[in-house]
C-alpha positions in Angstrom: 32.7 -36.1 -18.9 31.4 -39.9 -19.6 27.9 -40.0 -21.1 26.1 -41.4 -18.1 27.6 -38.6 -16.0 26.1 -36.0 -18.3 23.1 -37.8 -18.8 22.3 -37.2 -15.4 23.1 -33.7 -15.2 20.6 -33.2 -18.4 17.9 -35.0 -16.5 18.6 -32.7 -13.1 18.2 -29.9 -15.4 15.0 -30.7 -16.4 11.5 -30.0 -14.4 11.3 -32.7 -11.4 8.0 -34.2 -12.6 10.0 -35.3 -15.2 12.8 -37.1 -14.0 11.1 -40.8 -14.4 10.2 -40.3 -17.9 13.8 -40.3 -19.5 15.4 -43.1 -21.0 16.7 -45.7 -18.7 20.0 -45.6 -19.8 21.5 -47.3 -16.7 19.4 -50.9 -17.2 19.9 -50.6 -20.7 23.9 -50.1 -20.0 23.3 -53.6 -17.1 21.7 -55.7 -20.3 24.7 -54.6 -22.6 27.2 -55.4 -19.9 25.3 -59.0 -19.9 26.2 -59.7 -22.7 30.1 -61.4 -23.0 32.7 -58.8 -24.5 33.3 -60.0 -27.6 31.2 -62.9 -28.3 28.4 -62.9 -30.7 24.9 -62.4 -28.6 22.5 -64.9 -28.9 19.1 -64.8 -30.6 17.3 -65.0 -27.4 19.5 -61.9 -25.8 19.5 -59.9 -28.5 15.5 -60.1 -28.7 15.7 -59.3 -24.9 17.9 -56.2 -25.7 15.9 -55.0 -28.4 12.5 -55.8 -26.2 13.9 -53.6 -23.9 14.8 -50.9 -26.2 11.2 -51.2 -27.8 9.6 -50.6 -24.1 11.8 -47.2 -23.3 10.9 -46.2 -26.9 7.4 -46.9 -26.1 7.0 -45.5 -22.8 9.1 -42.1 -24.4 6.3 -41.7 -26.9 3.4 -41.8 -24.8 4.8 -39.4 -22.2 5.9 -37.1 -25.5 2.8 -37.4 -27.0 0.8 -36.7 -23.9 2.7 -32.9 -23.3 2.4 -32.2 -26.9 -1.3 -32.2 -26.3 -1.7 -30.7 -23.9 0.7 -27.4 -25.0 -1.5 -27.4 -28.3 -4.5 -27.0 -25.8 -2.9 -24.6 -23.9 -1.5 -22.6 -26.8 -5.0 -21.8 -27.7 -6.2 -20.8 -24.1 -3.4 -18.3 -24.6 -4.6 -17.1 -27.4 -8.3 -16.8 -26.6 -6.8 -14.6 -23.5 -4.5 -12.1 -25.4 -7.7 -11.9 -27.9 -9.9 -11.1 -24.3 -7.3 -8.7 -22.8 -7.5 -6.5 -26.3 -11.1 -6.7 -26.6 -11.6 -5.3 -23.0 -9.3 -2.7 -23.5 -10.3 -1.7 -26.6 -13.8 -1.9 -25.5 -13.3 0.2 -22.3 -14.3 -2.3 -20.2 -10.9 -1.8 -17.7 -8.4 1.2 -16.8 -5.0 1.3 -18.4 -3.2 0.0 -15.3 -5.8 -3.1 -15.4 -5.1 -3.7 -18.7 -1.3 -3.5 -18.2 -2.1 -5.9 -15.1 -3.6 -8.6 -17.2 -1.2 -8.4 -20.0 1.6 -8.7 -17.4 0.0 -12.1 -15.9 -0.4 -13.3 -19.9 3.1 -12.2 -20.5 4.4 -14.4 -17.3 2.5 -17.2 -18.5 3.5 -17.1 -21.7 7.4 -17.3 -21.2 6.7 -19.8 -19.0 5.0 -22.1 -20.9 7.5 -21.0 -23.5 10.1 -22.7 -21.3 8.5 -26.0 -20.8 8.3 -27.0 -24.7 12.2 -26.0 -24.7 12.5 -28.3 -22.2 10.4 -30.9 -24.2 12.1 -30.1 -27.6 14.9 -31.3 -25.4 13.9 -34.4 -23.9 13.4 -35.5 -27.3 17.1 -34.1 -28.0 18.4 -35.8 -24.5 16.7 -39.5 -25.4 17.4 -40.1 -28.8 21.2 -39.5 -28.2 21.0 -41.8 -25.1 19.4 -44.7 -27.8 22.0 -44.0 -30.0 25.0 -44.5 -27.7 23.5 -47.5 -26.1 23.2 -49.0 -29.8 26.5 -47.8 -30.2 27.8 -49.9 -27.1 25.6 -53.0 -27.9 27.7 -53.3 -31.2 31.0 -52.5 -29.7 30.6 -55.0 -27.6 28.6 -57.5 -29.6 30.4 -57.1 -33.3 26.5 -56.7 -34.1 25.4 -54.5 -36.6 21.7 -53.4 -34.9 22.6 -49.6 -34.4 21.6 -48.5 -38.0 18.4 -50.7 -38.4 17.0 -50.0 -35.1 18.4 -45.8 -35.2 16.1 -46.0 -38.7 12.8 -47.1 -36.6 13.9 -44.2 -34.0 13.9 -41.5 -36.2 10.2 -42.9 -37.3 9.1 -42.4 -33.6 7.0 -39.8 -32.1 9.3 -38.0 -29.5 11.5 -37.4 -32.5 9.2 -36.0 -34.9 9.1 -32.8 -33.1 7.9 -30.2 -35.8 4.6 -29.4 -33.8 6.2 -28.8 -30.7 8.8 -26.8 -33.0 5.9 -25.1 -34.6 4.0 -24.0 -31.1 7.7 -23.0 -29.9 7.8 -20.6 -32.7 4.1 -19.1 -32.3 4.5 -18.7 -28.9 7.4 -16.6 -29.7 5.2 -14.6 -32.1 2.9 -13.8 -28.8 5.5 -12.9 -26.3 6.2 -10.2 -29.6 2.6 -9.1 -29.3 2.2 -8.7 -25.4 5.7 -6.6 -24.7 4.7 -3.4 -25.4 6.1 -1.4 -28.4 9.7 0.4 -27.1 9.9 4.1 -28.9 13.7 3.4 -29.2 13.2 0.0 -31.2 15.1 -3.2 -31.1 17.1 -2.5 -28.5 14.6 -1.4 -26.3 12.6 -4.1 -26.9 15.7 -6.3 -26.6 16.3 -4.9 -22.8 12.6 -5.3 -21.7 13.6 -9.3 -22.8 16.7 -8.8 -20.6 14.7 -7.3 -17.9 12.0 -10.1 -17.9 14.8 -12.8 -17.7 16.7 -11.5 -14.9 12.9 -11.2 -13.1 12.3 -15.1 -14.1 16.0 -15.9 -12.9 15.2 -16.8 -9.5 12.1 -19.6 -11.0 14.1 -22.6 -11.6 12.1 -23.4 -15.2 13.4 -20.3 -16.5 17.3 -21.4 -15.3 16.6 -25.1 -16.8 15.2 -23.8 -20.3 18.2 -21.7 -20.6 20.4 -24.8 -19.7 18.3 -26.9 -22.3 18.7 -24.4 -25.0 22.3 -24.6 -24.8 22.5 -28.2 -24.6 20.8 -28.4 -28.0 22.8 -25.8 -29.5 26.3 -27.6 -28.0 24.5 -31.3 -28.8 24.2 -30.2 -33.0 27.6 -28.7 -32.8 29.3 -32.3 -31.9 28.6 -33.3 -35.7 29.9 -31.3 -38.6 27.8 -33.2 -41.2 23.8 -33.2 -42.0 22.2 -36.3 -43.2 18.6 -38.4 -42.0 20.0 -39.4 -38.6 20.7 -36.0 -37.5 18.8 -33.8 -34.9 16.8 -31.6 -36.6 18.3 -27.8 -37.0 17.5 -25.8 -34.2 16.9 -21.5 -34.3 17.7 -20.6 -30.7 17.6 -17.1 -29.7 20.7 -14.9 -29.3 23.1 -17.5 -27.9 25.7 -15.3 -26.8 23.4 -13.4 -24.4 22.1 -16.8 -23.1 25.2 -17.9 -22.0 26.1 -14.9 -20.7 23.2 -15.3 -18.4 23.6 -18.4 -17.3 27.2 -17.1 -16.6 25.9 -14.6 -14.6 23.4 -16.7 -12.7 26.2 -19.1 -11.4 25.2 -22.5 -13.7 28.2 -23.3 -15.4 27.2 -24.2 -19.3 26.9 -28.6 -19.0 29.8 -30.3 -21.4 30.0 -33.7 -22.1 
């Protein structure tokens, strides 16, 4: 599949709100095509390009920057209501089946919000490999050499500098652990009441998308075989095989490129 194709299949995947803030690989691909094959650009088109690239980059950041704010205030809602449901329960204040009632709502909420800073993790995944294969076509075309310089001030922005989003992905991971309740069998029992949540969330599109994006990421670090300060950073997903299985199951084939 060309990139452009699967480009567009990552951004279909993604929550619909969304769709706009994505690199605009398309114009970006129009002011490359500009550009005579084979013939040195001039200054005044390769400032235009790199203008351009410096807008997307720009406009990538502040949409990034603006949903890692606002999970790191919602993170800590969540917490201060896990902290409230145990108080009240411990307190007395609510029966059993209310208590179970809230921590259901929290545990819904929770995965859910769990899915969207997947999905962010990758859009940050999505955009900087849509930069680099633009670059990558500028100096096929050009016989430039702007691909390293300008892939060195990426890797400096923002929207790749994901280790707080990371970070919040990994706590609210911790909390999902602390609101399923504790299986007598262990492990496995715990593992099926996962299973059982994610065939209930199967029919809610995020849940489908953040399954999708997780596998994209996993797929999208497997394309290189070496580590080195322009790669992605490494990514702990949860138990791959029984993701794809799922999405198997659920009738979305797993996106290739």
């Amino acid at each position: 599949m060309k990139f452009g194709k699967w480009l567009k299949k990552q951004i279909e995947q993604s929550l619909r709100e969304w769709r706009e803030q994505f690199l605009r690989y398309k114009e970006l691909k129009r002011c490359v095509k500009a550009v005579p094959c084979g013939c040195p650009p001039s200054p005044a088109a390769e400032a235009e390009f790199v203008a351009a690239l410096d807008a997307e980059m720009e406009r990538i950041n502040s949409f990034f920057l603006e949903q890692e704010e606002e999970f790191i205030i919602h993170h800590r809602e969540l917490q201060e209501d896990i902290a409230r449901a145990l108080h009240r329960k411990a307190a007395g204040l609510v029966t059993p089946e209310q208590h179970e009632a809230a921590v259901a709502a929290i545990r819904r909420e929770i995965v859910d919000f769990h899915g969207v800073m997947v999905l962010l993790l990758n859009y940050s995944s999505i955009n900087y490999i849509g930069l680099a294969k633009i670059l990558k076509k500028y100096d096929k075309r050009t016989g430039a050499v702007l691909r390293l310089p300008v892939i060195e001030a990426v890797v400096e922005q923002p929207f790749f500098e994901t280790e707080t989003v990371s970070q919040l992905v990994r706590e609210c991971e911790a909390m999902m652990e602390a609101v399923f309740p504790e299986a007598p069998e262990g492990q496995a029992a715990a593992r099926r009441d996962r299973e059982a949540l994610a065939a209930a969330e199967a029919e809610q599109s995020i849940f489908r998308n953040t399954v999708a994006a997780l596998l994209t990421m996993e797929d999208v670090r497997a394309w290189s075989s070496t580590r080195g300060r322009h790669s992605l950073p490494p990514l702990n997903l949860p138990d791959s095989d029984w993701l794809r299985s799922f999405q198997m199951a659920s009738g979305s084939p797993i996106p290739t490129q």
